[in-house]
C-alpha positions in Angstrom: 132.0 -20.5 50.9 134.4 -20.1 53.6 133.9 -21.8 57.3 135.6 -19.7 60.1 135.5 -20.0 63.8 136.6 -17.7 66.1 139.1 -16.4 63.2 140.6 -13.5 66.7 141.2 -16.1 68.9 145.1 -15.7 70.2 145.9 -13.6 67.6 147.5 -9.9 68.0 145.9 -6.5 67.0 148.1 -6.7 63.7 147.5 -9.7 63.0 143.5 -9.3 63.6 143.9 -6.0 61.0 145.1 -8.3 58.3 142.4 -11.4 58.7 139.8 -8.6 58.4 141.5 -6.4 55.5 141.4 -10.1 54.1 137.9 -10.6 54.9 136.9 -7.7 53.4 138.7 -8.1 50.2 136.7 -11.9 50.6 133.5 -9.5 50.6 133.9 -7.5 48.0 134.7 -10.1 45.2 131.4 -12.0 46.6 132.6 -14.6 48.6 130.2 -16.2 51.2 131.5 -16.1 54.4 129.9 -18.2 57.6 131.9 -16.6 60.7 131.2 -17.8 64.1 132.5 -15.1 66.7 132.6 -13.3 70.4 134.5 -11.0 69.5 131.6 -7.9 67.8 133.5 -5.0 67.7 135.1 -6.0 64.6 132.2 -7.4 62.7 130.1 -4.4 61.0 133.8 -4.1 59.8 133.6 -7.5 57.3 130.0 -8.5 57.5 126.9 -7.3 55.6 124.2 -9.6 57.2 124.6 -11.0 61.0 122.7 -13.2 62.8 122.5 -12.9 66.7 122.2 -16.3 68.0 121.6 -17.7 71.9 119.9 -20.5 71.7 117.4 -19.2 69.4 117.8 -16.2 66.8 118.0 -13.1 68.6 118.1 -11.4 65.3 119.2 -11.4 61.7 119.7 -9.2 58.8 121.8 -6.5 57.8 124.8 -5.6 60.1 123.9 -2.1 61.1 120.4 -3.4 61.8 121.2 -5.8 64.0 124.0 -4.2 66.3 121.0 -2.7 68.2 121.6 -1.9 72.4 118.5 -3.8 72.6 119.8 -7.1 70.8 123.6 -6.8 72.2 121.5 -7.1 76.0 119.2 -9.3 74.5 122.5 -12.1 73.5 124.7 -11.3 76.4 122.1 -11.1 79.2 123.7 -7.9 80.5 123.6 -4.2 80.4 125.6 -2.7 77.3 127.1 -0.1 78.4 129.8 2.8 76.0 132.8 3.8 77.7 135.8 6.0 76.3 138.8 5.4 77.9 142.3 7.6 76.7 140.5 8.6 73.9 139.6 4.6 72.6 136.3 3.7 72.3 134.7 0.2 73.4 131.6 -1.6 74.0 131.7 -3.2 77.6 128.9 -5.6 78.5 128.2 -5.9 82.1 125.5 -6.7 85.0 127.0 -3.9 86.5 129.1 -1.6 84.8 130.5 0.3 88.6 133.3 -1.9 89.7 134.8 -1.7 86.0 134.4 1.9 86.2 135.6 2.4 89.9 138.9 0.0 88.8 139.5 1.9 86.2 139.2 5.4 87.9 141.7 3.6 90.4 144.2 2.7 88.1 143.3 -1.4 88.2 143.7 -3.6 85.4 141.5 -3.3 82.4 
């Protein structure tokens, strides 16, 4: 079994390919992995079974079952909003997703 938390933090967007081409490798030969993380965009990626926790379980079982709208709101008390920006895709939660977009629109940071 394998103990990992917050295996992104500080690390580059090469660097994060490689932990989770490792991870998945990890997977595949049957390796038991406990991964504590913020970072969800990359987790359907590695993991087969999640468990959304605040507090209390939010939810648990298989990845794709999981990564619900309704679950994502449910852990990060906000609105989960879609975006495509430049042809990249991301999942931006938010209270209020109009001064990200109205920055954005403007030019101002990301």
């Amino acid at each position: 079994m394998i103990l990992l938390d917050e295996p992104f933090t500080g690390v580059d967007v090469q660097t994060e390919a490689r932990i989770i081409s490792l991870l998945r490798e990890l997977r595949d030969e049957g390796c038991t992995m406990l991964v504590s993380t913020h970072n969800l965009g990359s987790v359907s990626e590695f993991c087969d079974y999640t468990v959304m926790v605040k507090g209390t379980v939010l939810a648990s079982g298989p990845t794709e079952t999981t990564f619900t709208a309704e679950n994502l709101e449910r852990a990060f008390s906000g609105v989960l909003r879609h975006v495509a920006l430049t042809g990249a895709e991301a999942q931006v939660i938010t209270d209020d997703e109009r001064p990200f977009i109205s920055r954005r629109a403007a030019g101002g940071p990301r």
